[in-house]
C-alpha positions in Angstrom: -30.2 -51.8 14.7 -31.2 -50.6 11.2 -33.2 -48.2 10.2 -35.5 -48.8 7.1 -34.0 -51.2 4.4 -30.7 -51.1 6.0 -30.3 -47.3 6.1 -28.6 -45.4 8.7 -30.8 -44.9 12.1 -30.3 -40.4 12.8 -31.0 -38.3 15.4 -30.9 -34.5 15.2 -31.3 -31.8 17.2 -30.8 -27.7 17.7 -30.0 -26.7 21.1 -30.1 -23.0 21.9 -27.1 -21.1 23.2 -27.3 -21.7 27.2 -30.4 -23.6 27.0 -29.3 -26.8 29.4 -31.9 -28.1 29.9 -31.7 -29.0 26.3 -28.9 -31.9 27.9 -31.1 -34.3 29.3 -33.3 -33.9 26.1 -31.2 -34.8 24.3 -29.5 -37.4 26.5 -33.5 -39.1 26.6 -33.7 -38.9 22.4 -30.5 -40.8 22.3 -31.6 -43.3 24.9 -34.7 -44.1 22.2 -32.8 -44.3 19.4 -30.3 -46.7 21.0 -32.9 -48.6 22.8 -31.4 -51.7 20.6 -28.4 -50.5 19.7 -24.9 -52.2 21.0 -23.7 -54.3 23.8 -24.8 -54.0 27.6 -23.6 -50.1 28.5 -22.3 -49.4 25.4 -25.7 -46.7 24.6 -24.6 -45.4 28.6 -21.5 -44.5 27.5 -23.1 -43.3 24.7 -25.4 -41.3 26.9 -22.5 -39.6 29.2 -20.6 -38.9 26.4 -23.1 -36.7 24.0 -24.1 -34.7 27.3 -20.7 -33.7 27.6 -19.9 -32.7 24.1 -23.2 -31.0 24.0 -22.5 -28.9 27.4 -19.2 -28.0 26.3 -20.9 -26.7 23.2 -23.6 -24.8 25.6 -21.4 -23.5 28.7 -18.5 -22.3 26.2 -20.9 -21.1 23.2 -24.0 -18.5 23.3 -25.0 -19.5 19.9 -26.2 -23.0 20.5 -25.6 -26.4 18.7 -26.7 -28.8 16.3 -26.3 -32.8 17.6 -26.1 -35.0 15.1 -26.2 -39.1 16.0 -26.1 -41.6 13.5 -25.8 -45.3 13.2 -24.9 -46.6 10.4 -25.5 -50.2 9.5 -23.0 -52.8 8.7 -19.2 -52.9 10.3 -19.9 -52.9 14.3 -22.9 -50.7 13.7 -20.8 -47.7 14.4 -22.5 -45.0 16.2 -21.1 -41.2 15.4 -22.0 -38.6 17.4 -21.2 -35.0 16.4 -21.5 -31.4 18.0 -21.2 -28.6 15.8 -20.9 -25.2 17.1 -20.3 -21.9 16.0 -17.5 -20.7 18.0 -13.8 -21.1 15.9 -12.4 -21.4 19.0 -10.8 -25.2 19.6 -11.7 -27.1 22.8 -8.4 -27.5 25.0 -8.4 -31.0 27.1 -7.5 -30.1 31.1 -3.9 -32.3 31.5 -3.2 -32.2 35.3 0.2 -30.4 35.5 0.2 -29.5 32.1 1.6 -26.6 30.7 -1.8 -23.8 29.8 -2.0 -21.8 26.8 -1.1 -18.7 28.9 1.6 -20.4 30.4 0.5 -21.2 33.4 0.0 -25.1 34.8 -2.7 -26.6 35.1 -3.4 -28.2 38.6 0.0 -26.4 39.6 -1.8 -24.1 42.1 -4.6 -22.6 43.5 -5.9 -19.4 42.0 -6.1 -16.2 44.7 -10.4 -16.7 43.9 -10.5 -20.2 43.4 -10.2 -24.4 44.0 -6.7 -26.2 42.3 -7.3 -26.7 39.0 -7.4 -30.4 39.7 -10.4 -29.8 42.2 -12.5 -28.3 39.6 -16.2 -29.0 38.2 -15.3 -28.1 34.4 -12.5 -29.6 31.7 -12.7 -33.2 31.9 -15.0 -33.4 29.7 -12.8 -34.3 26.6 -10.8 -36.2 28.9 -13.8 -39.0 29.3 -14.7 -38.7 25.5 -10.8 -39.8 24.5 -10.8 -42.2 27.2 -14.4 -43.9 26.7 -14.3 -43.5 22.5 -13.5 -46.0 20.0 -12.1 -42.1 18.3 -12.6 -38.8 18.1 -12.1 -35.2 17.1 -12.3 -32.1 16.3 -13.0 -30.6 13.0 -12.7 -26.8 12.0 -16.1 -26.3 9.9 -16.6 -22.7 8.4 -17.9 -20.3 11.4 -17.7 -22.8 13.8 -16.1 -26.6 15.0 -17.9 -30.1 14.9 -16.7 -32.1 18.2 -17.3 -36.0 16.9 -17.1 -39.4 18.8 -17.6 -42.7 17.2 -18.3 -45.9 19.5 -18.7 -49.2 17.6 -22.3 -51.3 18.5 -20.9 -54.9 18.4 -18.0 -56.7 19.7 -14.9 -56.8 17.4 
């Protein structure tokens, strides 16, 4: 999958702060794009993995996102994916059992208003992106962080 003459194939997109229904939007452009793009299931996992990068960026941002995919031809026809927000504040992974930044566990207990932290809707999301990924990461980028996942088109 090429775009003309052999140059990378690019989808980008703003996304307003809150604006989720900006998710399946996206998730539908990608779809397009990657309509002959990779092995069976590879654009799926494609799929699942920018809508969670993109509503991390959403649910933990009010200033919205810039999506960024890009294939770019040759070795495995590598797909990148990046997020860029504007919040300096780095994403933390849930761990079940883990030790939190305030020094609490994660999945230890329940809160007095709430589920165990292992029964909740929210945190996994970085959990499936390092699991499903060929890589990833997070880069600090002036006012703000780019979330990036690469997944590789063809077989090794």
């Amino acid at each position: 999958m090429n775009g003309e003459a052999g140059r990378p194939t690019q989808l980008r997109r703003k996304v307003g702060g809150a604006e989720l229904a900006a998710i399946p939007e996206v998730r539908h452009a990608l779809r397009a794009m990657l309509r002959h793009w990779g092995e069976p299931g590879a654009s799926d996992v494609a799929e699942l993995l920018t809508s969670e990068l993109v509503t991390n960026a959403l649910i933990h941002t009010d200033r919205g996102a810039v999506v960024t995919a890009t294939v770019v031809p040759g070795t495995r026809d590598t797909l990148r994916v990046e997020v860029r927000d504007f919040v300096p504040e780095l994403p933390e992974p849930y761990v079940p059992h883990a030790p939190h930044a305030d020094g609490g566990a994660h999945g230890a207990a329940a809160p007095a208003d709430g589920p165990l932290v292992h029964e909740a809707t929210h945190g996994r999301g970085l959990v499936l992106v390092e699991a499903l990924a060929d890589a990833w990461g997070i880069k600090a980028t002036g006012p703000g962080k780019v979330v990036w996942f690469e997944l590789a088109g063809a077989a090794a």
